[in-house]
KERO-883246 format. One record per residue: residue in three letters; x, y negated, z of N, C-alpha, C in turn. Coordinates in pm, whole numbers, padded with zeros to 5 digits, always signed. Example, Ala and Ser with C-alpha at 12.3 -4.5 7.8 and 13.67 -1.06 7.14 Angstrom:
residues 2
ALA+01319+00569+00780+01230+00450+00780+01320+00330+00780
SER+01285+00225+00708+01367+00106+00714+01290-00003+00787
***
This chain:
residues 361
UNK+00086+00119+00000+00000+00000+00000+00089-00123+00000
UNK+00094-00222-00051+00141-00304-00100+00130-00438+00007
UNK+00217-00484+00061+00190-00577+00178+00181-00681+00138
UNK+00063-00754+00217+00044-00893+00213+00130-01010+00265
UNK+00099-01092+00191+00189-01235+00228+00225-01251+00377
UNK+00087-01255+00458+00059-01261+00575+00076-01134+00669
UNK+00229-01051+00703+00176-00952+00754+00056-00904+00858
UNK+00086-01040+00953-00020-01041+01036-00151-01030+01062
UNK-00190-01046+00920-00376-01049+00898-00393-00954+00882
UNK-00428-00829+00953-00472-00739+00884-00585-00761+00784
UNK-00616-00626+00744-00732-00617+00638-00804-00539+00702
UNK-00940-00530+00632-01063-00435+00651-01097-00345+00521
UNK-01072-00221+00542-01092-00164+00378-01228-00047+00425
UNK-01293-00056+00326-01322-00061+00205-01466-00126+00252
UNK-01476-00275+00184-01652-00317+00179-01721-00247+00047
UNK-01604-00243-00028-01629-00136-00180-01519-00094-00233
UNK-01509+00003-00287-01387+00090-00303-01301-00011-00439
UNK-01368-00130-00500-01273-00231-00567-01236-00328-00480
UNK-01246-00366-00323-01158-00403-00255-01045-00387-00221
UNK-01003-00173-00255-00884-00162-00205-00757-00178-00313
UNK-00667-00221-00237-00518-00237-00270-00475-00077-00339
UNK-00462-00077-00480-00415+00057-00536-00309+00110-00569
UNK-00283-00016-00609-00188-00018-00702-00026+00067-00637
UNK-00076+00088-00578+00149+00164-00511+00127+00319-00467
UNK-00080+00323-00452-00081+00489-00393-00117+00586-00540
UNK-00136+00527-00668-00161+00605-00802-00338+00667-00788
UNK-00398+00594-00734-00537+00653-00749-00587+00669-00921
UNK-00658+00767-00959-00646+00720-01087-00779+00642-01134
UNK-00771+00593-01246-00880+00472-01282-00997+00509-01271
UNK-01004+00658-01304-01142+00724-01324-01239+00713-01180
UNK-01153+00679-01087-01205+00675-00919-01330+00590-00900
UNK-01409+00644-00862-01595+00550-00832-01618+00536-00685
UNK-01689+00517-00672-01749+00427-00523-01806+00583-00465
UNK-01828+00710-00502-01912+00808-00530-01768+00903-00419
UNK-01636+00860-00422-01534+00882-00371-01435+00808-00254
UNK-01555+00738-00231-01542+00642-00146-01546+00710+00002
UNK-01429+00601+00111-01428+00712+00235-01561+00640+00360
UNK-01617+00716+00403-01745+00708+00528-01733+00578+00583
UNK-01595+00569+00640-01557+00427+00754-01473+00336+00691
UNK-01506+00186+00736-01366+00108+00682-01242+00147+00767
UNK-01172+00058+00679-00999+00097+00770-00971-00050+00776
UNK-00920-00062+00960-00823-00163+00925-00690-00158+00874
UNK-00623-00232+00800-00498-00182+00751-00384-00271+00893
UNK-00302-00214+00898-00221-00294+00989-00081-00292+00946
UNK-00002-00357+00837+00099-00355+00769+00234-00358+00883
UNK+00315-00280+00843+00395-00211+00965+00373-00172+01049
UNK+00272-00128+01080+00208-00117+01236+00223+00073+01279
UNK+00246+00125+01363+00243+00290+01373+00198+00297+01517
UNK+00195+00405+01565+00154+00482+01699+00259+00571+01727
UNK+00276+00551+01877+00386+00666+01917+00300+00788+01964
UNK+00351+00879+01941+00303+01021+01923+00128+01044+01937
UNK+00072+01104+01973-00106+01100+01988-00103+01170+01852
UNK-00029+01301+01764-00034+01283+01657-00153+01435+01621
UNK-00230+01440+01543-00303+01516+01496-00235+01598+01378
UNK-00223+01576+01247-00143+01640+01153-00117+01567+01050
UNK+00007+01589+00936+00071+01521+00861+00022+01553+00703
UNK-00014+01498+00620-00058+01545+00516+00039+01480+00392
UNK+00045+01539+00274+00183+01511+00196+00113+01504+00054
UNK+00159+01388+00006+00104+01403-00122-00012+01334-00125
UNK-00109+01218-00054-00209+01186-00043-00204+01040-00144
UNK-00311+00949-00139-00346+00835-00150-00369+00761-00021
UNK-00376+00629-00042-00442+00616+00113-00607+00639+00128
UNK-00658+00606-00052-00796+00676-00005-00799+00799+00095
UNK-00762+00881-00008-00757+01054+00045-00711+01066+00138
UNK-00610+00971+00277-00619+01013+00408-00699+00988+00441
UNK-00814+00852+00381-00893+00804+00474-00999+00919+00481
UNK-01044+00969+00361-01163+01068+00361-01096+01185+00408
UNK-00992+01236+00472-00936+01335+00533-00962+01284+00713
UNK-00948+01196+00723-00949+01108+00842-01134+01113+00900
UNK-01181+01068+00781-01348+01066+00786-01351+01253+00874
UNK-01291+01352+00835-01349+01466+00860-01360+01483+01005
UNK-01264+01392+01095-01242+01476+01250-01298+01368+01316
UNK-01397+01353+01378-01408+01253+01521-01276+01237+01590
UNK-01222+01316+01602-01092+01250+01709-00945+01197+01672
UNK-00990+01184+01516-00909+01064+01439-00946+00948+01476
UNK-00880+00846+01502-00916+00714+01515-00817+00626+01398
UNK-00743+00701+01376-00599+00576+01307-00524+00707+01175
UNK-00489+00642+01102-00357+00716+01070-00202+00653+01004
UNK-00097+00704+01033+00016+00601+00979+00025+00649+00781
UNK+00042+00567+00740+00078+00620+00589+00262+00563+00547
UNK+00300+00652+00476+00436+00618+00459+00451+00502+00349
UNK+00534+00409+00387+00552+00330+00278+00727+00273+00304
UNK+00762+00249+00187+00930+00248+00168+00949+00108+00209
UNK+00974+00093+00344+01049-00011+00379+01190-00036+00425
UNK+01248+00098+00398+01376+00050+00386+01421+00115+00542
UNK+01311+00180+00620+01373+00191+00753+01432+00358+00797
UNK+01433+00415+00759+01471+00560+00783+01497+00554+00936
UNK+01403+00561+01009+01428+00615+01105+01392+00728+01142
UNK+01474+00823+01212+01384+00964+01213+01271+01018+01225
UNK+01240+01112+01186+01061+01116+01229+00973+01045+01101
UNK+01042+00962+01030+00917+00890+00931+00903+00953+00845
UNK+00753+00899+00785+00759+00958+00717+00740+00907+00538
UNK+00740+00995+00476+00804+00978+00326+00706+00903+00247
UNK+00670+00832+00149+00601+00758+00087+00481+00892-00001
UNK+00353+00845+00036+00223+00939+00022+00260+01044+00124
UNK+00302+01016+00265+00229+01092+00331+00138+01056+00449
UNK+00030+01121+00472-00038+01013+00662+00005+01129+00754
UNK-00014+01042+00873-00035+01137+01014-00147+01075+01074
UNK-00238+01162+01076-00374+01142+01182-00312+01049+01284
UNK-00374+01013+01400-00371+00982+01518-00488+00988+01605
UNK-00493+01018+01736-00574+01035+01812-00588+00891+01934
UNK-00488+00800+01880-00496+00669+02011-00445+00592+01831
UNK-00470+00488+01909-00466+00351+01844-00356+00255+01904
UNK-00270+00301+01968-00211+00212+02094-00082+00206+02050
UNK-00046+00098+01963+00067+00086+01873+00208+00046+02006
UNK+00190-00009+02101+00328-00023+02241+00434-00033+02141
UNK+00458-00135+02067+00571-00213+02079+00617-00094+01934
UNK+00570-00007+01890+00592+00087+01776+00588+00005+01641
UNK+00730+00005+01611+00845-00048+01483+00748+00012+01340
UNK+00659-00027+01292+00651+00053+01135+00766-00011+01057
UNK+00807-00067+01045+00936-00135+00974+01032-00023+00983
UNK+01065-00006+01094+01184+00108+01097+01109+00252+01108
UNK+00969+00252+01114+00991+00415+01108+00884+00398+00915
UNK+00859+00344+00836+00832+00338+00720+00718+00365+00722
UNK+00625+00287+00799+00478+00316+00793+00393+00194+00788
UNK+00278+00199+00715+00203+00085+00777+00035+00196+00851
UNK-00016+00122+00909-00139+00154+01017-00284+00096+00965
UNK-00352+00254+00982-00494+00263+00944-00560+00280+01045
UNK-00644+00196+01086-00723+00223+01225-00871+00236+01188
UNK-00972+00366+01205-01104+00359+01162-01178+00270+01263
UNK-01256+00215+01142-01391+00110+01229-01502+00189+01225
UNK-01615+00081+01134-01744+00137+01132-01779+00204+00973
UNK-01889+00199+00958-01902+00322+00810-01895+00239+00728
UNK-01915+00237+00611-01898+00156+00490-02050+00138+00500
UNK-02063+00030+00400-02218-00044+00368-02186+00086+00176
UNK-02179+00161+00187-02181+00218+00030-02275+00333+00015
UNK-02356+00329+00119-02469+00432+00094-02447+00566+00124
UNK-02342+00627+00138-02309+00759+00158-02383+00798+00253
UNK-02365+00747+00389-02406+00786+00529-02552+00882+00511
UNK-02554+00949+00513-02688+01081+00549-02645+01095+00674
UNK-02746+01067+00766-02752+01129+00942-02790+01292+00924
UNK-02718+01344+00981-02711+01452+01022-02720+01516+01164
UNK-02809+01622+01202-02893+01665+01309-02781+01810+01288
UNK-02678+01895+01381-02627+01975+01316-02639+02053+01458
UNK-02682+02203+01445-02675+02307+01576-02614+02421+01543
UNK-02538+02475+01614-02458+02617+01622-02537+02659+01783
UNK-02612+02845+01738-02607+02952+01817-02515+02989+01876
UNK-02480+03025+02015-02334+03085+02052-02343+03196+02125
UNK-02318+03260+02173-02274+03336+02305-02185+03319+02432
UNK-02202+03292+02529-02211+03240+02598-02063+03271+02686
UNK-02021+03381+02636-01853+03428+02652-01804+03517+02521
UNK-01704+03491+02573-01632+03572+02391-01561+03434+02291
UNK-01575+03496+02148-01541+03448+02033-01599+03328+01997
UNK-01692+03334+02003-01826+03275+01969-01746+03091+02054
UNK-01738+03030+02179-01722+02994+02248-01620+02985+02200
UNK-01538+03043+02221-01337+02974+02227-01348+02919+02070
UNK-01458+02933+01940-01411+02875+01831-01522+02736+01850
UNK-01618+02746+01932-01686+02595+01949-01617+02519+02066
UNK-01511+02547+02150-01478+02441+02268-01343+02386+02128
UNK-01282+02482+02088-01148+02439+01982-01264+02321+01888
UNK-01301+02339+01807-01409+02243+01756-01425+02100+01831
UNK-01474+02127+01960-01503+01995+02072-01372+01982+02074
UNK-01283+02043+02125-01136+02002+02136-01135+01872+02041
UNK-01102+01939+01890-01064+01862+01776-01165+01734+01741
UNK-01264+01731+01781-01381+01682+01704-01403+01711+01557
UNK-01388+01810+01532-01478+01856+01382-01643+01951+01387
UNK-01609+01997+01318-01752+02046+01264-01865+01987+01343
UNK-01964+02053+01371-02085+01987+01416-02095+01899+01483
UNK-01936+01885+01582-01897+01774+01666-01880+01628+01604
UNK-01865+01657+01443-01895+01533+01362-02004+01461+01308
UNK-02109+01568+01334-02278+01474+01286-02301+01376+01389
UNK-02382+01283+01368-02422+01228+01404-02553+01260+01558
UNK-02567+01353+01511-02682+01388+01635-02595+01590+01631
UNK-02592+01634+01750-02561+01786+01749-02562+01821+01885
UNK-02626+01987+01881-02613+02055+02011-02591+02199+01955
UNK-02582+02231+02128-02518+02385+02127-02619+02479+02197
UNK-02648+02585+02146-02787+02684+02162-02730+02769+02267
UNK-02751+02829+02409-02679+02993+02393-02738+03026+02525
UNK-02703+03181+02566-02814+03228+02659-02836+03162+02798
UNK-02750+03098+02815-02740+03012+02975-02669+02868+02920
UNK-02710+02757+03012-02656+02675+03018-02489+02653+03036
UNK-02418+02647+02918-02279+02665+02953-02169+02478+02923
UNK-02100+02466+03022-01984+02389+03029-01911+02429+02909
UNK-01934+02353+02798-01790+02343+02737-01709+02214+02715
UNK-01579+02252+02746-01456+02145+02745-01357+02175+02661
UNK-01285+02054+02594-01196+02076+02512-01162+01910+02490
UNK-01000+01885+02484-00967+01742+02429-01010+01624+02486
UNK-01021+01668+02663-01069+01598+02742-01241+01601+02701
UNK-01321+01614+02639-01467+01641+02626-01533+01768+02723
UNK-01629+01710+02751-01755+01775+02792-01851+01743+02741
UNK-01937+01898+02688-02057+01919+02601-02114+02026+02683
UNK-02223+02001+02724-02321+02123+02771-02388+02182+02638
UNK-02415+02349+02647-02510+02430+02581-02588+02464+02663
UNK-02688+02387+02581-02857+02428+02645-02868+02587+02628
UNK-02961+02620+02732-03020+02799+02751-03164+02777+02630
UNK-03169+02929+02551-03282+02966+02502-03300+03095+02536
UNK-03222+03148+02686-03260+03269+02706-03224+03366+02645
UNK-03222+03514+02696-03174+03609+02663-03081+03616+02490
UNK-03023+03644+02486-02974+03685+02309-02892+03752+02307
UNK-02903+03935+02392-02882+03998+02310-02971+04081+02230
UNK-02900+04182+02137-03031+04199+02005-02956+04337+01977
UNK-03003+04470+01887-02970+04543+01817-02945+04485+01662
UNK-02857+04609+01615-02778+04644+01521-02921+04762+01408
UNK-02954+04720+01281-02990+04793+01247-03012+04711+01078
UNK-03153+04830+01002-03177+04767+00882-03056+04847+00774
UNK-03145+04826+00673-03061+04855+00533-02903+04827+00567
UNK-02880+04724+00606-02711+04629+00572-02652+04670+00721
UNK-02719+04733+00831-02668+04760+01003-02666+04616+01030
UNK-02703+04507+01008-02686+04377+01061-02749+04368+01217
UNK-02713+04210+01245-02794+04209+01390-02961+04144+01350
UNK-03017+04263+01439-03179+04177+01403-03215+04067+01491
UNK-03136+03939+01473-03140+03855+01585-03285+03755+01530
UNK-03338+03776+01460-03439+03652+01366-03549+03640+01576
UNK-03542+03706+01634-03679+03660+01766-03559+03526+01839
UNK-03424+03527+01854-03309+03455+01881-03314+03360+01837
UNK-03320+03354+01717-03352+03246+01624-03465+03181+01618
UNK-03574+03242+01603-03720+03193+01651-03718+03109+01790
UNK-03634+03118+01860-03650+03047+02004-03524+02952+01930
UNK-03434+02931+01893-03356+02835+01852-03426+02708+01769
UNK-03516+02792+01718-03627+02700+01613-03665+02606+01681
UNK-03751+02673+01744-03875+02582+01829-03815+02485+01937
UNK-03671+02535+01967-03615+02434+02085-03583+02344+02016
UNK-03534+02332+01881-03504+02284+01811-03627+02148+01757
UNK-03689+02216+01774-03854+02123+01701-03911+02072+01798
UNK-03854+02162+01977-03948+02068+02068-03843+01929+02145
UNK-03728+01954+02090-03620+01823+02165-03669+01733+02060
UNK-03695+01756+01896-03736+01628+01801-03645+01544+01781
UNK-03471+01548+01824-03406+01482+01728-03361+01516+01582
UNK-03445+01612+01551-03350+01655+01427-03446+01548+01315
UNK-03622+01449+01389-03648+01342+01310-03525+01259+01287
UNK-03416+01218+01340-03350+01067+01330-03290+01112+01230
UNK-03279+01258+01148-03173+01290+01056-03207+01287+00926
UNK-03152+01300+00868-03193+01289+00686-03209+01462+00652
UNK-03103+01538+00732-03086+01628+00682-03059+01757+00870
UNK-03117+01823+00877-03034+01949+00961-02990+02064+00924
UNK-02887+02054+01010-02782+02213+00938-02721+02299+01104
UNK-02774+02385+01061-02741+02511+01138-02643+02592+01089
UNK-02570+02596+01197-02404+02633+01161-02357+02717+01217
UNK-02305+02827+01184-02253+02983+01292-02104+02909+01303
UNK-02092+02978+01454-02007+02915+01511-01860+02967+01401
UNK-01835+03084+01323-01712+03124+01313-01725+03062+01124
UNK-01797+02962+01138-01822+02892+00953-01702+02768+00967
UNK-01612+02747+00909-01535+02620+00936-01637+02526+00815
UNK-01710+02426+00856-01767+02334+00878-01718+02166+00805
UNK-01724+02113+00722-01677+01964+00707-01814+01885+00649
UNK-01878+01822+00829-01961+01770+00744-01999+01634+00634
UNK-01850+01593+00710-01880+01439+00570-01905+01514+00465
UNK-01828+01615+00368-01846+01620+00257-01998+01680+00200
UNK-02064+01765+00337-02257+01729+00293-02292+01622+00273
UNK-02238+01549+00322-02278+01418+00291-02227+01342+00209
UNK-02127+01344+00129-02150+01300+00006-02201+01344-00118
UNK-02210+01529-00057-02233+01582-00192-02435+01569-00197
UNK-02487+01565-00097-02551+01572-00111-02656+01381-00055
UNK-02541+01300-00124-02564+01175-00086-02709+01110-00162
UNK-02729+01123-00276-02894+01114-00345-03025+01186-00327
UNK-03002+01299-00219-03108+01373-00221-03214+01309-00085
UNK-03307+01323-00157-03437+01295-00050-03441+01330+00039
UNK-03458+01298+00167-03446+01310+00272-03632+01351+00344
UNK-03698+01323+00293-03866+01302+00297-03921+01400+00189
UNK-03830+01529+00118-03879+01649+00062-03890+01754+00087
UNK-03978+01812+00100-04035+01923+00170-03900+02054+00072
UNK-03792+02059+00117-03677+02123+00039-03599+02195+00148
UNK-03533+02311+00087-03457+02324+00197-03301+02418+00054
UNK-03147+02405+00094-03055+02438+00001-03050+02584+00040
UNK-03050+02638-00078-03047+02793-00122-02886+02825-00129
UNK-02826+02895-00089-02649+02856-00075-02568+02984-00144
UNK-02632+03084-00181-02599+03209-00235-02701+03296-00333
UNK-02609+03335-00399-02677+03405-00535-02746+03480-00523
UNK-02791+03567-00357-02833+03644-00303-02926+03621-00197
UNK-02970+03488-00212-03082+03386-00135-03000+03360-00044
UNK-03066+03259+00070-03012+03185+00162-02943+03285+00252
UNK-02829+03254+00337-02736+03308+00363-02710+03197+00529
UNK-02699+03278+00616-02731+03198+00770-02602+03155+00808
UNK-02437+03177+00773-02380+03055+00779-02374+02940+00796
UNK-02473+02877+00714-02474+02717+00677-02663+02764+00661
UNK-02734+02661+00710-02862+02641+00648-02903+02481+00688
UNK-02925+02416+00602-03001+02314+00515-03060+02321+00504
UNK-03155+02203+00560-03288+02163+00540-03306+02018+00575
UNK-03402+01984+00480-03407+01773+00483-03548+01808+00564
UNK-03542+01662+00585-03655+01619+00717-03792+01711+00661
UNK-03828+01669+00574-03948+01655+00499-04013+01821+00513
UNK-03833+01902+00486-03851+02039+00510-03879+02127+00621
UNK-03836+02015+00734-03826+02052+00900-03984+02029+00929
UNK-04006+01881+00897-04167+01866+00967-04264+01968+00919
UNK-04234+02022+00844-04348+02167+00778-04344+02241+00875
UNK-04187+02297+00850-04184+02351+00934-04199+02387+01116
UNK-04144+02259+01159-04216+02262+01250-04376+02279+01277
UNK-04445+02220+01218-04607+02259+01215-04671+02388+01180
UNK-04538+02478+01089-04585+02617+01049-04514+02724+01156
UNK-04430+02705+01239-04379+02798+01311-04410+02917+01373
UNK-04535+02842+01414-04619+02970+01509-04705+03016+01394
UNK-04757+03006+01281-04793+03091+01198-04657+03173+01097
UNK-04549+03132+01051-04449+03197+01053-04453+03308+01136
UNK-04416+03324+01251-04371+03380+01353-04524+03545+01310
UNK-04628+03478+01345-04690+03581+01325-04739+03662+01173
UNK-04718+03607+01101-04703+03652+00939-04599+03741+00928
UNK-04432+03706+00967-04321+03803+00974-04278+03857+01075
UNK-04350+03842+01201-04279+03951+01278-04248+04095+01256
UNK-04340+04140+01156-04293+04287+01128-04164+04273+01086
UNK-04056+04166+01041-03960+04199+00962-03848+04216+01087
UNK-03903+04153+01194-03800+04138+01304-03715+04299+01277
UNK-03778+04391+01277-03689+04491+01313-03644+04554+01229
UNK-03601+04438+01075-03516+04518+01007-03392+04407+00935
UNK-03441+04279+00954-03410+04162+00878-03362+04098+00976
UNK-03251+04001+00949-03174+03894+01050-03258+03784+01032
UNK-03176+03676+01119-03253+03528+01108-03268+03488+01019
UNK-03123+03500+00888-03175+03438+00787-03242+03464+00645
UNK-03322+03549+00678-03431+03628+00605-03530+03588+00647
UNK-03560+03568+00815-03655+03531+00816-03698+03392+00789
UNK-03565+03288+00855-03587+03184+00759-03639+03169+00625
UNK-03569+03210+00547-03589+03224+00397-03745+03247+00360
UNK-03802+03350+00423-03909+03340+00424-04033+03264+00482
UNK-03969+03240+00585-04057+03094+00652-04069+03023+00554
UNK-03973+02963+00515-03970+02839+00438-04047+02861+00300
UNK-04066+02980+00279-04146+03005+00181-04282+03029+00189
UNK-04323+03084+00263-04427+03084+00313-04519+02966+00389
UNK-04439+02895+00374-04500+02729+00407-04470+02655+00305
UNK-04450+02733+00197-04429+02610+00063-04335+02480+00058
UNK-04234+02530+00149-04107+02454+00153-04038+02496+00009
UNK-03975+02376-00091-03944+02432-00206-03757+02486-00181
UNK-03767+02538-00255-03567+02561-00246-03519+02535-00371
UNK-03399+02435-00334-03329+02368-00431-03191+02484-00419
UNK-03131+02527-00520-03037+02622-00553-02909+02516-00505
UNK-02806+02574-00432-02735+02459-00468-02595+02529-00396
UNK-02510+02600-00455-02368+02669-00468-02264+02605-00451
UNK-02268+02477-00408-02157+02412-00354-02102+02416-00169
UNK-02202+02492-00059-02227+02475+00040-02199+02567+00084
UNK-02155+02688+00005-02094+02798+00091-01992+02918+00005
UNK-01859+02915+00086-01825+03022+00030-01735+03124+00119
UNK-01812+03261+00122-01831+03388+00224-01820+03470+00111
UNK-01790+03572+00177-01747+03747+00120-01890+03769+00028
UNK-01984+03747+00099-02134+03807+00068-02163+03777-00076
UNK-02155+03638-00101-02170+03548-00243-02119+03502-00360
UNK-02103+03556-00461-02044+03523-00599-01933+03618-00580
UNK-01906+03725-00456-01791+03823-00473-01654+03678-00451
UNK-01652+03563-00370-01594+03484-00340-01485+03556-00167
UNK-01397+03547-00135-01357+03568-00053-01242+03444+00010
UNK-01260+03362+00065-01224+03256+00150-01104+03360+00279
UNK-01111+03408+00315-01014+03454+00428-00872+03517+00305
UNK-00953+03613+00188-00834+03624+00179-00782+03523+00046
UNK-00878+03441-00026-00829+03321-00113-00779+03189-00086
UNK-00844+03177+00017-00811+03060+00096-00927+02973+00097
UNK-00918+02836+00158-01050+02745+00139-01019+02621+00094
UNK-00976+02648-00032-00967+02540-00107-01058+02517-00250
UNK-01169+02551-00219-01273+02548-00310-01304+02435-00362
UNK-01302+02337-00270-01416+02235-00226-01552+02200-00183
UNK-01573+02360-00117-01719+02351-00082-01740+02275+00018
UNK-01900+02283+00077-01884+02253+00249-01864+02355+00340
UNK-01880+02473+00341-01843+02548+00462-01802+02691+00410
UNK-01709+02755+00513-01640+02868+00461-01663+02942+00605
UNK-01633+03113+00538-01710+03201+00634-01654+03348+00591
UNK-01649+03395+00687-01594+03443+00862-01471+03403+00866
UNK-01456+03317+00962-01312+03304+01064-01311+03285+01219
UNK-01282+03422+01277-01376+03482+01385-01256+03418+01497
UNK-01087+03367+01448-01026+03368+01557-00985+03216+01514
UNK-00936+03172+01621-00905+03023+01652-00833+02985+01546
UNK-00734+03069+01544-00616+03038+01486-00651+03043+01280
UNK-00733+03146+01274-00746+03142+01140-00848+03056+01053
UNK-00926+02988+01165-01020+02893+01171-00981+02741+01103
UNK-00868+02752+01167-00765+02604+01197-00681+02618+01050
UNK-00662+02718+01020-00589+02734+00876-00675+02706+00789
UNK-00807+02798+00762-00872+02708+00701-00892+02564+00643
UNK-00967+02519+00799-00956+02406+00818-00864+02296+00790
UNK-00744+02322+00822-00641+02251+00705-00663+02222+00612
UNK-00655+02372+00503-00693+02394+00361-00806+02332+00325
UNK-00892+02355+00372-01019+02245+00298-01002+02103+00324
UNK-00902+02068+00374-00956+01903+00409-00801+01821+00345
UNK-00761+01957+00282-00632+01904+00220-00685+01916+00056
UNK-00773+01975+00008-00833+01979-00087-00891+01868-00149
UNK-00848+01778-00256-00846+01696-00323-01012+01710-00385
UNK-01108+01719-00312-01240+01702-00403-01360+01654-00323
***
């Protein structure tokens, strides 16, 4: 980024993505407002943070840290490299950022360590913003848990919507990254193993996730709610841009696999929820026979059909073993979708997670 006359003034980027300064990071011309990042940035020319550091990314723009930056709540800042001549150890190289988790520059040289400073504000006025209502089922010890407190840790996945809670059989404490988040109880959940596929027939689990869901009523303030298994690595800005024109007030809900909806990731806009909410308890008694052969998200699928919720096809939102014969654990997750699935341990979660948010799309 190219410094101003005035080092001292910072800037505010982006009121529109032809405000920003381009010219030194190679964005290419073809770039639209459609690629534009969630929050402005202040720019702070020389400016860095001593350590608080999250991760280093190589090869970026300063757009592309910022919409890398957009992905984690517990980004606040990031340094970007720029050639000033200072080699001091530790800096870093021209197109690369480092997250940050503090803002608290103490007397920190960007001159000598070759950085200037991005500090996130508020969202852009560019329309992107879709509110998002986002819940993950858990279990209440185990796997399930150590990959949603790592989550709260980081602030990503669901920890990034705008409105989100946590489902599971007892009221549980979770902490991570100095945070505390309680999970509300919906009672009992455990379930058998059965059906054509041996799956879990958890859809009565889910039925109580529903309705808690429909009787707290924030998932009105949202444009959109998404229900998220805890072991799905998750980025929800990019639902939200990809799905930045869609109606929010249509009785719709996204179809995510070639093999119907798929309980990973499920989507649904307002329009689709208020049906649903009003059809639940006739749902419930129309398919309970399926309880004991079909998971939740069958029975979803069929709810939503059975209340004349329409389904919009839409293959950008998930990619799992199950669908298109796609495999994410062992291809990696650099698709560019929104969510990828099974990554059952912390650690392989976080690799992921990298990979998609290092993904240029």
């Amino acid at each position: 980024m190219a410094a101003s006359a005035d080092a001292s003034k910072p800037s505010l980027l982006p009121l529109a993505l032809e405000d920003l300064d381009l010219t030194s990071t190679a964005v290419p011309a073809s770039t639209t407002t459609t690629e534009a990042p969630q929050y402005q940035y202040l720019q702070i020319n020389k400016g860095c943070v001593h350590a608080h550091s999250i991760s280093t990314h190589r090869g970026k723009s300063v757009l592309e840290c910022m919409r890398v930056c957009d992905t984690m709540s517990s980004c606040v800042a990031f340094e970007y490299g720029v050639d000033y001549g200072g080699g001091a150890a530790g800096h870093l190289v021209v197109k690369e950022c480092r997250l940050k988790t503090s803002t608290a520059r103490s007397d920190c040289d960007g001159a000598k360590h070759d950085t200037d400073l991005y500090i996130k504000k508020a969202w852009t006025p560019t329309g992107l913003k879709m509110p998002l209502f986002c819940f993950a089922v858990m279990m209440a010890k185990g796997g399930e848990r150590d990959l949603i407190e790592a989550q709260l840790h980081h602030g990503i996945g669901i920890f990034t919507c705008d409105h989100h809670t946590v489902l599971s059989s007892e009221r549980v404490k979770l902490e991570g990254g100095g945070r505390v988040f309680y999970a509300e109880s919906i009672g009992d959940m455990s379930c058998e193993y059965g059906g054509p596929y041996y799956l879990a027939l958890n859809s009565d689990i889910f039925l109580r996730a529903w309705k808690r869901v429909f009787s707290d009523g924030t998932y009105l303030k949202a444009d959109l709610t998404v229900k998220v298994d805890p072991d799905a690595v998750f980025i929800p800005s990019r639902l939200q841009r990809h799905l930045r024109f869609a109606d929010p007030d249509a009785k719709v809900y996204y179809n995510n696999c070639d093999h119907g909806l798929h309980g990973p990731i499920e989507v649904v806009a307002r329009g689709g929820m208020i049906t649903m909410a009003r059809g639940i308890q006739a749902c419930e008694r129309a398919l309970r026979h399926e309880f004991s052969w079909a998971g939740e998200d069958v029975f979803l699928r069929h709810c939503l059909g059975y209340l004349d919720v329409d389904r919009v096809d839409d293959f950008r939102l998930l990619s799992e073993t199950h669908c298109f014969d796609e495999d994410p654990v062992r291809d990696g997750c650099n698709s560019g979708k929104v969510s990828f699935h099974p990554f059952k341990e912390v650690d392989s979660y976080f690799k992921c997670f990298e990979e998609a948010i290092d993904t240029n799309t």
